[in-house]
N, C-alpha and C positions, 0 to 999 in steps of 0.2 A: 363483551367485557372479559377482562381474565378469567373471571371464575369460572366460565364456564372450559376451560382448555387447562384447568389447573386446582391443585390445592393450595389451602391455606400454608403460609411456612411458617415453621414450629423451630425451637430451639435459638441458635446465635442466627440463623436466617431470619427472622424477624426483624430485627436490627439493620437489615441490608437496603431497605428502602430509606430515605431521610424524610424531615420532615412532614412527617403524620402517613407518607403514603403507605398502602397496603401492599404486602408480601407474597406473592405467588412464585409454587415450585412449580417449574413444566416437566412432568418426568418422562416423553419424549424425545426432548432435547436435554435433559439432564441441566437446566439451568434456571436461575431467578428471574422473575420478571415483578413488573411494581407498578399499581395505579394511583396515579397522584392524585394530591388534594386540589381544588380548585385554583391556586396560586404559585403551582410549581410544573416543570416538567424536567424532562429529561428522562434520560434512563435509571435513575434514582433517586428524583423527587430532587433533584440538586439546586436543579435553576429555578430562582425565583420568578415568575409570570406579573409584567408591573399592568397594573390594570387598565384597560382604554375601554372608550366606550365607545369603537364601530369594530364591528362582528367580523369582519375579512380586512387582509393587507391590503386589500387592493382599494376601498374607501380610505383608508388610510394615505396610502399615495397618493389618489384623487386629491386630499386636502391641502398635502402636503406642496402638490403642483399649482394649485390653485394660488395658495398663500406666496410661493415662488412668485409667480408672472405675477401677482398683485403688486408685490412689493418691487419688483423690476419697473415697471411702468408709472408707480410713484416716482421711482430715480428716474427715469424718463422724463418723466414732465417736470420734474424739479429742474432737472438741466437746461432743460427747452425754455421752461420762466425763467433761468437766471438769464440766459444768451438775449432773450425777448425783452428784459429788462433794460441789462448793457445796452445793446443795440439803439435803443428809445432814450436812455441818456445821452449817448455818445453825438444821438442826432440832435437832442438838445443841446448839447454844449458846443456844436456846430454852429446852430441857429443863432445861439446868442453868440459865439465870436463874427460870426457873418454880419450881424446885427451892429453891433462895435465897429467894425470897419467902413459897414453903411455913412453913420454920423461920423467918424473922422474925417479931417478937413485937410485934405493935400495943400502941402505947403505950394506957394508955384518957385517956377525956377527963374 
């Protein structure tokens, strides 16, 4: 943690971290540094941290490819039953004009 590589800042340095984070002068490098609160980071507490509940980016991704290919493959077979569908009427409404043609009666010549 910083405290230990630094002091507490005193004066308008306090002010230099935002929201709630704590103030450390490094007087090595003659500069501020800041540990943020649980829902910020950045180099000044700036950026808000919106909350998730898996611990690494990379669960995160996992999920995220997961939900991808899911929902690809719904669209997949959605298409495949609409063509499956088509196909199977188009063969019926063959059958019955085939059918129609059967019982008509050629006129003779």
């Amino acid at each position: 943690m910083m405290a230990d590589h630094g002091d507490l800042c005193d004066g308008q340095d306090v002010a230099y971290c935002m929201n709630g984070g704590t103030c450390y002068k490094i007087p090595a490098m003659n500069t501020l540094s800041c540990v943020c609160n649980e829902n910020y980071k950045g180099s000044r507490c700036e950026q808000f941290q919106l909350f998730t509940s898996s611990t690494d980016a990379g669960q995160a991704g996992l999920i995220a490819a997961v939900v991808i290919v899911a929902l690809f493959v719904l669209v997949v077979l959605a298409v495949v039953i609409y063509y499956i569908y088509k196909m199977l009427k188009a063969r019926q409404q063959s059958q019955q004009n085939n059918q129609q043609q059967y019982w008509r009666v050629k006129p003779r010549v």
